[in-house]
C-alpha positions in Angstrom: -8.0 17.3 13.7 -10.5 14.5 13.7 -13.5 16.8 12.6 -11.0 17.9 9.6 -9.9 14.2 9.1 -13.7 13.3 9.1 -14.9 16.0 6.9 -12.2 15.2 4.4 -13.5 12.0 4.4 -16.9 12.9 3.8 -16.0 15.2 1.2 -14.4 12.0 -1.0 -17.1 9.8 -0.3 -20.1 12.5 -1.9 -17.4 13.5 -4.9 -16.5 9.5 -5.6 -20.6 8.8 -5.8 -20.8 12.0 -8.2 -17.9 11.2 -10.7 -19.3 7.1 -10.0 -16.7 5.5 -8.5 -17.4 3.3 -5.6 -17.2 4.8 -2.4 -15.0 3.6 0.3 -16.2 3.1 3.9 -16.6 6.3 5.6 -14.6 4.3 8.8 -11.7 4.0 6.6 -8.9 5.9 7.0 -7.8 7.7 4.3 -3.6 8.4 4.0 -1.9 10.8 1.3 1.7 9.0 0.6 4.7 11.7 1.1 6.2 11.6 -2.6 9.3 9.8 -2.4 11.6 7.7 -4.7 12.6 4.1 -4.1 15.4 4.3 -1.5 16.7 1.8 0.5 18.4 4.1 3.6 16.3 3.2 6.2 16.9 7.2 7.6 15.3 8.2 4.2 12.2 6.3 4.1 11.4 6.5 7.9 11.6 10.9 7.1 9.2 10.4 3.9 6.8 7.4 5.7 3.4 8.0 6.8 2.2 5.9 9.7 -0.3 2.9 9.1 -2.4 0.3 11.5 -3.9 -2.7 11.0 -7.4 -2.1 9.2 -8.4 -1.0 5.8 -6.9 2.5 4.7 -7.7 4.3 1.5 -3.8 5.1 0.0 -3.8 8.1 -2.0 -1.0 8.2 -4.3 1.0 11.9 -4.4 2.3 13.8 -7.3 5.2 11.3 -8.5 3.0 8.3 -7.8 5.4 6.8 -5.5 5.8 6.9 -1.3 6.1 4.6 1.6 4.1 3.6 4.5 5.6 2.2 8.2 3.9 -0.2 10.0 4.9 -1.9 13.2 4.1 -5.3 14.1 2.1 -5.7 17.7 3.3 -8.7 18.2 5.2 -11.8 16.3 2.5 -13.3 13.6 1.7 -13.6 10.4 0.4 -10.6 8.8 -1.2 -10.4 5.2 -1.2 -6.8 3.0 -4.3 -7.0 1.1 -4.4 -4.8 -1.6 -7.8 -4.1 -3.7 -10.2 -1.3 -5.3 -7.4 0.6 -7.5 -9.6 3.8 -8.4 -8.0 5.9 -11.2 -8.9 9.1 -13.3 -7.9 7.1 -16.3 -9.5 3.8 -18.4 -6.6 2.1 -17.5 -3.8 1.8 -14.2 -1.2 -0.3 -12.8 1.4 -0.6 -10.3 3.1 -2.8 -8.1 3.9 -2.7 -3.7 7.0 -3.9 -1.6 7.1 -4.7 1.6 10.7 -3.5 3.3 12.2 -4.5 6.3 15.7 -3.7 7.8 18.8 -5.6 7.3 22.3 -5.9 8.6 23.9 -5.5 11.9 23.6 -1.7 11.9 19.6 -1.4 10.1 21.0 0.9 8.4 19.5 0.0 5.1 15.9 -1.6 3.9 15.1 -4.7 1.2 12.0 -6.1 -0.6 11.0 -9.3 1.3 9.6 -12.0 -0.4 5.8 -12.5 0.5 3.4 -15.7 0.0 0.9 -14.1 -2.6 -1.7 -15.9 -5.1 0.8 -18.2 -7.7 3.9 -18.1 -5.1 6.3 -16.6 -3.7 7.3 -13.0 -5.0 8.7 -9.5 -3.9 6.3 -7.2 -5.8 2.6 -7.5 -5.9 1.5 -6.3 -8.8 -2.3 -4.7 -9.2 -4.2 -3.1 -12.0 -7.8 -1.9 -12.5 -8.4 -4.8 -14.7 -6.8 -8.2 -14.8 -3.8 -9.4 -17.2 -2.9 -13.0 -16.0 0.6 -14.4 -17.8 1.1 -17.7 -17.2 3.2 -17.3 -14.0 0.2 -16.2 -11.8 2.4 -14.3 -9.4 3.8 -11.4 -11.9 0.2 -11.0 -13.4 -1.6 -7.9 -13.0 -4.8 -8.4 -10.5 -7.4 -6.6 -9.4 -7.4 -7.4 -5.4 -4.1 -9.2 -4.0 -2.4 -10.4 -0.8 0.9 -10.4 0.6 1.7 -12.8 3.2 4.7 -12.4 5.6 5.7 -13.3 9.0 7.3 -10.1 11.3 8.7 -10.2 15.0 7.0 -8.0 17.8 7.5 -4.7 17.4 9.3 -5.0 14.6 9.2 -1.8 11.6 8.7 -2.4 7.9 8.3 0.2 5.2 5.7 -0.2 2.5 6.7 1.1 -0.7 3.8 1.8 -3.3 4.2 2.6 -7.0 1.6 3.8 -9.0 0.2 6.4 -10.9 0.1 10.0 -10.2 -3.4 10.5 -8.1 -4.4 6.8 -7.8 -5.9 5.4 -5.2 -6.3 1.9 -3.6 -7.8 0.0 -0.4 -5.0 -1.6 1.8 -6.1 -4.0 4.1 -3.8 -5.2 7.1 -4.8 -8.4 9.1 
């Protein structure tokens, strides 16, 4: 599985520097998103969720442009989402990222948290491939941004990317 994982990787690195996008760092991992609809069932979006760690990972976005991620914290401690590099087939892409976590006495269901980003605090960080700043910094479209949240040890949330069909981005977990 690692030679396949390691060959695929190599294999997007060579076609990136051929079509002249920048390549990513052969280290990075490199996850396909499950395509899935917003949902807030946490049954739902664990079943569609790919598995991330702290580090950078290359997101690939699937055929409806939307998925989720599940990462659990290691121990209690601020984390920050750094998101950057949004690579597209197009002139021109945008989208926007949650961050989930459970809720209620049963965790039953899942909700946007509001994260510490550049401008304040907001629910959805929103990227694009080039920058479109409104006057309220934290709904403007930029090309790298951060999401800052506190999370409990060993504590799940679900990462819920919208973007275009085949776009990809660098996601950065410290």
């Amino acid at each position: 599985m690692k030679k396949i994982l390691s060959r695929l990787t190599l294999v997007m690195v060579i076609s990136m520097v051929l079509v002249g996008m920048t390549p990513v760092a052969a280290s990075a991992k490199t996850i396909k998103l499950k395509p899935q609809s917003f949902v807030t069932k946490t049954k739902t979006a664990n079943k569609a969720s790919r598995v991330v760690n702290r580090g950078t990972t290359t997101v690939v976005m699937p055929s409806n442009g939307r998925g989720y991620l599940k990462f659990k914290a290691t121990k209690k401690k601020t984390y920050a989402f750094s998101l950057s590099g949004l690579r597209t087939s197009r002139s021109y892409s945008n989208g926007y990222f949650y961050v989930m976590r459970k809720y209620g006495r049963s965790k039953k269901y899942i909700s946007m948290e509001k994260l510490l980003t550049q401008g304040g605090k907001t629910s959805a960080l929103y990227i694009a491939t080039k920058e479109y700043r409104y006057r309220d910094l934290k709904t403007s479209f930029l090309k790298s941004r951060y999401g800052k949240i506190v999370l409990r040890k060993n504590e799940t949330v679900y990462l819920y990317f919208c973007f275009s069909a085949g776009d990809c981005l660098t996601l950065n977990i410290k």
